[in-house]
DSSP file (Angstrom, degrees, kcal/mol; ACC not computed):
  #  RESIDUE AA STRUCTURE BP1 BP2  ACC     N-H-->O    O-->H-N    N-H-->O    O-->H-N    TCO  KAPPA ALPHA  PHI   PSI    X-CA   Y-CA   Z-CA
    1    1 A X              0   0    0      0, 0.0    64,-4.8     0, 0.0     2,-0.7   0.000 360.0 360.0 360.0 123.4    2.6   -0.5    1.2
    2    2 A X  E     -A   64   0A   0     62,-0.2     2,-0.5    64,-0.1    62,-0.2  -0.673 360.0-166.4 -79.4 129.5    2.9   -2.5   -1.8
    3    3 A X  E     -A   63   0A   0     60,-1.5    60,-1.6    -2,-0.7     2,-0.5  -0.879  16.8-136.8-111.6 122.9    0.3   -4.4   -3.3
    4    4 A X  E     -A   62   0A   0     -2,-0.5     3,-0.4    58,-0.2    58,-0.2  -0.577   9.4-165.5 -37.9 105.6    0.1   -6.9   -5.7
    5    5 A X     >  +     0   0    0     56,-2.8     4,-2.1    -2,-0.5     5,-0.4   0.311  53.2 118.7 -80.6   5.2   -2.7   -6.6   -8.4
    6    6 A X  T  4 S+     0   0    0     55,-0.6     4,-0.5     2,-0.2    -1,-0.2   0.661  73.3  55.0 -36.7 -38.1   -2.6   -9.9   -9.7
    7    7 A X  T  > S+     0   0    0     -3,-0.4     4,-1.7    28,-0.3     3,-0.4   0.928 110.0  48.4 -48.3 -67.3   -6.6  -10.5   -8.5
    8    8 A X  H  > S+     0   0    0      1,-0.2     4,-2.5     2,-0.2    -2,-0.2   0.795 112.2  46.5 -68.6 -29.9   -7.7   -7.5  -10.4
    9    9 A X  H  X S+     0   0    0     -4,-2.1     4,-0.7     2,-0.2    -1,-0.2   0.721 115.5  46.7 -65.1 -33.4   -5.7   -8.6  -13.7
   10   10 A X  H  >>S+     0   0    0     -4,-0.5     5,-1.5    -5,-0.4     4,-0.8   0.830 112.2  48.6 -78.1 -27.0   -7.0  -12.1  -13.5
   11   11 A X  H ><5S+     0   0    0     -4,-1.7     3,-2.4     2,-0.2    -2,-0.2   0.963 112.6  50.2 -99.5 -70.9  -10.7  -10.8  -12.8
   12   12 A X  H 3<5S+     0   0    0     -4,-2.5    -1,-0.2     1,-0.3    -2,-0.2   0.720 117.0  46.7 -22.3 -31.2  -10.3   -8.2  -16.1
   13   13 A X  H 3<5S-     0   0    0     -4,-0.7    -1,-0.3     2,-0.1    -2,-0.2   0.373 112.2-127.5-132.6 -27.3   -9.2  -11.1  -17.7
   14   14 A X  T <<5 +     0   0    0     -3,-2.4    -3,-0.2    -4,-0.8     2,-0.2   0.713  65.5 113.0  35.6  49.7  -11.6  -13.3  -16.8
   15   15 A X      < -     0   0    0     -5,-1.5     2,-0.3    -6,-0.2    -1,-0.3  -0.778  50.6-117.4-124.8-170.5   -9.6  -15.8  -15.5
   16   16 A X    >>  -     0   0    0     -2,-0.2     3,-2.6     1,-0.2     4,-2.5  -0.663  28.1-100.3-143.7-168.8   -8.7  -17.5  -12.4
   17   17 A X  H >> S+     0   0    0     -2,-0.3     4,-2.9     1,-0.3     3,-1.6   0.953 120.2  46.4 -36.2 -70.9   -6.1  -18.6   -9.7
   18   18 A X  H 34 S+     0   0    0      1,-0.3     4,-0.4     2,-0.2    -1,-0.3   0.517 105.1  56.3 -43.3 -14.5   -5.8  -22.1  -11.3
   19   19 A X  H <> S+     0   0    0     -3,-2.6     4,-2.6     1,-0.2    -1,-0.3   0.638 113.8  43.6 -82.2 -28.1   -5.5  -21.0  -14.5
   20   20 A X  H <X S+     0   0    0     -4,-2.5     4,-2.3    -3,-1.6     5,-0.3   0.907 106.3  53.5 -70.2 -36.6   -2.8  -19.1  -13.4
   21   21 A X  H  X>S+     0   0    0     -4,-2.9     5,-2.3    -5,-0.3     4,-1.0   0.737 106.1  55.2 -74.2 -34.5   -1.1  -21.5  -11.3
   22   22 A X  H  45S+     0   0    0     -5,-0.4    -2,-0.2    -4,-0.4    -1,-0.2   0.981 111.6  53.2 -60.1 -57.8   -1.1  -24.0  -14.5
   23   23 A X  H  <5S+     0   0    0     -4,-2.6    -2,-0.2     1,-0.2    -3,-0.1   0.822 114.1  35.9 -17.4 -59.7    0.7  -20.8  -16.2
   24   24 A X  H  <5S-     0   0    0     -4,-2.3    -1,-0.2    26,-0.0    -3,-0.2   0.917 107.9-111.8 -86.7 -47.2    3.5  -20.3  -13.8
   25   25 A X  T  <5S+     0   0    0     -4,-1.0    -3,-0.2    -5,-0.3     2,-0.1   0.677  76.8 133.8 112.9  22.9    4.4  -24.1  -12.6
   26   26 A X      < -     0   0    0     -5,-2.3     2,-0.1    -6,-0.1     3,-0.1  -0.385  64.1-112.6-120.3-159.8    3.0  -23.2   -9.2
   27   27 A X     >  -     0   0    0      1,-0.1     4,-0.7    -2,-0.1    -2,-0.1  -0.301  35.9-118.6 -89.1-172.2    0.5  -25.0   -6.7
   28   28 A X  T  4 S+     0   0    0      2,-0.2     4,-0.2    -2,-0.1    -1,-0.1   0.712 112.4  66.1 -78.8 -63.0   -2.5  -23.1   -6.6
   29   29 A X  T  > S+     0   0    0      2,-0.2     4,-0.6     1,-0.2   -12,-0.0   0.510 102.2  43.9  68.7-119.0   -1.8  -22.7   -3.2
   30   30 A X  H  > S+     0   0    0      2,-0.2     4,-2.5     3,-0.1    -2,-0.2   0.845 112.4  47.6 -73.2 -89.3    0.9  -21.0   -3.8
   31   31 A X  H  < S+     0   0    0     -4,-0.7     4,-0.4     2,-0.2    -2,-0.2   0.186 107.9  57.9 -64.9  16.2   -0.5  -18.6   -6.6
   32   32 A X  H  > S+     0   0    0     -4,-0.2     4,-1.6     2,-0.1     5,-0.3   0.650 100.1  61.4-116.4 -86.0   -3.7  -17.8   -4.4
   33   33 A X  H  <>S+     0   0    0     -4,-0.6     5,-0.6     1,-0.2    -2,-0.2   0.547 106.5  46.7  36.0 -69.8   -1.1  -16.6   -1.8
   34   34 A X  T ><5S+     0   0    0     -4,-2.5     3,-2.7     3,-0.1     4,-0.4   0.920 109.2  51.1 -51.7 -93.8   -0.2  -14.2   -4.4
   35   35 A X  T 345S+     0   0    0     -4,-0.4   -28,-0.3     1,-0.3    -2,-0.2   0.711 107.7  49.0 -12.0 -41.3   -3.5  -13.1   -5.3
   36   36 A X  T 3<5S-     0   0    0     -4,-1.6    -1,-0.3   -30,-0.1    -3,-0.1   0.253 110.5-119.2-107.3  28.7   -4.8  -12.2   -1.8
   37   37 A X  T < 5S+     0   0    0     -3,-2.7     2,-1.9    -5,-0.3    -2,-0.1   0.698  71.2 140.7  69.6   0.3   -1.5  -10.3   -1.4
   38   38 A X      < +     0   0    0     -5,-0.6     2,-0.2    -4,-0.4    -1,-0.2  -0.360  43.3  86.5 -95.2  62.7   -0.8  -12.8    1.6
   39   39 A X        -     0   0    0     -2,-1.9     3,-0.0    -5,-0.1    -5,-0.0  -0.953  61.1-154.9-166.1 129.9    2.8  -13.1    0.8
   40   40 A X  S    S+     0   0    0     -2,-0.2     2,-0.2     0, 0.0    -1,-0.0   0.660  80.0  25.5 -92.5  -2.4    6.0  -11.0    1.8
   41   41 A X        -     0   0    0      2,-0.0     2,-0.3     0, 0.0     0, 0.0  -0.773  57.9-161.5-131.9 171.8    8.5  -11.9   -1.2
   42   42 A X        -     0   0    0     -2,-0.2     2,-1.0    -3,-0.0     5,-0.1  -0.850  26.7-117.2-166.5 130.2    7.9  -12.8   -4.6
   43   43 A X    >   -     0   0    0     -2,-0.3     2,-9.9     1,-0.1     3,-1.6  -0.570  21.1-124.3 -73.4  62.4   10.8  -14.5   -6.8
   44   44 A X  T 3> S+     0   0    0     -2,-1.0     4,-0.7     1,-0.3    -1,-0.1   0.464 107.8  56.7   7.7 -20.6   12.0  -12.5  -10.0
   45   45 A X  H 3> S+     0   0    0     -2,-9.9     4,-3.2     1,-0.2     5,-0.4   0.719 109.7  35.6 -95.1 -60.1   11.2  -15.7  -11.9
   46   46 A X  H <4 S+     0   0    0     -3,-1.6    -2,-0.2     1,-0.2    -1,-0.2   0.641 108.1  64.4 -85.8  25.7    8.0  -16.1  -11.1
   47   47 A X  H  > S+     0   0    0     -4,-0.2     4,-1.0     2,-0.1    -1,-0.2   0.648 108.7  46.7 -33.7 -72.7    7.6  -12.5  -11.2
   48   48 A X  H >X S+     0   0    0     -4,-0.7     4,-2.8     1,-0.2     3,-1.2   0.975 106.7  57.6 -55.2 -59.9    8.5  -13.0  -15.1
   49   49 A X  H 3X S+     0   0    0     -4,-3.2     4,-1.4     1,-0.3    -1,-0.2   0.715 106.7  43.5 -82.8   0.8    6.3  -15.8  -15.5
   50   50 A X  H 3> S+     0   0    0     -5,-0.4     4,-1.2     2,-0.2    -1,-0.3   0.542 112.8  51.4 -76.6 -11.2    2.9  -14.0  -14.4
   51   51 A X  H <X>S+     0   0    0     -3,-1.2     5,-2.0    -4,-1.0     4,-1.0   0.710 120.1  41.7-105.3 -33.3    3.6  -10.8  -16.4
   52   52 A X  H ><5S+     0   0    0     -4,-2.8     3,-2.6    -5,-0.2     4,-0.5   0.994 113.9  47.8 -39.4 -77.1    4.1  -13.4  -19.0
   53   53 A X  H 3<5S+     0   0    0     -4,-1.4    -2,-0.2     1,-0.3    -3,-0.1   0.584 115.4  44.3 -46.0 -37.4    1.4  -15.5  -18.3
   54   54 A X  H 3<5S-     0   0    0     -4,-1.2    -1,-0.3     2,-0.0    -2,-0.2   0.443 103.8-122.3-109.7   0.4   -1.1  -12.6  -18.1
   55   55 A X  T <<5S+     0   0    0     -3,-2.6     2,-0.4    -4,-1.0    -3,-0.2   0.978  73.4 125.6  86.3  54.8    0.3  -10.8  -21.3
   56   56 A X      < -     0   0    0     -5,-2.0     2,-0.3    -4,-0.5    -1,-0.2  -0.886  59.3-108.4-139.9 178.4    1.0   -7.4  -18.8
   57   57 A X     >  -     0   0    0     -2,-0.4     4,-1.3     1,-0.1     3,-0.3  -0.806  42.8 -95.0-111.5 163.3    4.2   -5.0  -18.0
   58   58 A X  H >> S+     0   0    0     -2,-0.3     3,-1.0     1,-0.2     4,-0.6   0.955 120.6  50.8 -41.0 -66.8    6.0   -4.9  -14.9
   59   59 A X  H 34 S+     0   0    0      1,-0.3    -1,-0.2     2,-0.2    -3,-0.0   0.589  98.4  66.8 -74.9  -1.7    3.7   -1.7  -13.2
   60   60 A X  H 34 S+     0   0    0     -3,-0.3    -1,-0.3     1,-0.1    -2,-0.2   0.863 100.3  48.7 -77.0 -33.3    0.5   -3.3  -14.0
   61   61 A X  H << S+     0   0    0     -4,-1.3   -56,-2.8    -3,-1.0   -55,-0.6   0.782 109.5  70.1 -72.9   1.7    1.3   -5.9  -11.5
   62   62 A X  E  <  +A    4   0A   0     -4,-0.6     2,-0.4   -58,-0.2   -58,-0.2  -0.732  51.9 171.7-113.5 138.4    2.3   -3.3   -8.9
   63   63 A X  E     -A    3   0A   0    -60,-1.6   -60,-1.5    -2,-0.4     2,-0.7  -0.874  26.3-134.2-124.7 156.4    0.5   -1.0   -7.2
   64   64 A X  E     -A    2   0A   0     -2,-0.4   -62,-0.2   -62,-0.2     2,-0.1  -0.773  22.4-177.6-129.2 109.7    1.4    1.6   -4.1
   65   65 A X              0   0    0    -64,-4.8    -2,-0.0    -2,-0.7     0, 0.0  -0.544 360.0 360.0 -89.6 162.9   -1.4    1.7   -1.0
   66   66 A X              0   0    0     -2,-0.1    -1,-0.2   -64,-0.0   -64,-0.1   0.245 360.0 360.0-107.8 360.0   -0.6    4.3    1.7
């Protein structure tokens, strides 16, 4: 299964959904959706703009659960 690490980068980071959600252009929402992994696609753009937004590479946001 793939997981999103987006929570654990924001919480290193010591920042939060909303901050994120201001970042991207998204509702909050939306971007807490991401965050609790409670989402079955995710758009190549706004893909781009959190790996922006959170100053990371592509394989920090991803992670692989069994």
């Amino acid at each position: 299964m793939l997981k999103l690490r987006i929570k654990d980068i924001l919480e290193e980071q010591n920042k939060t959904v909303y901050w994120l959600a201001k970042q991207i252009g998204m509702s909050q929402n939306s971007a807490g959706r991401l965050v609790k992994n409670e989402t079955s696609s995710i758009n190549f753009e706004n893909l781009e703009k959190i790996i922006k937004a959170l100053d990371c590479n592509f394989d920090d946001i991803f992670e692989i659960k069994d």
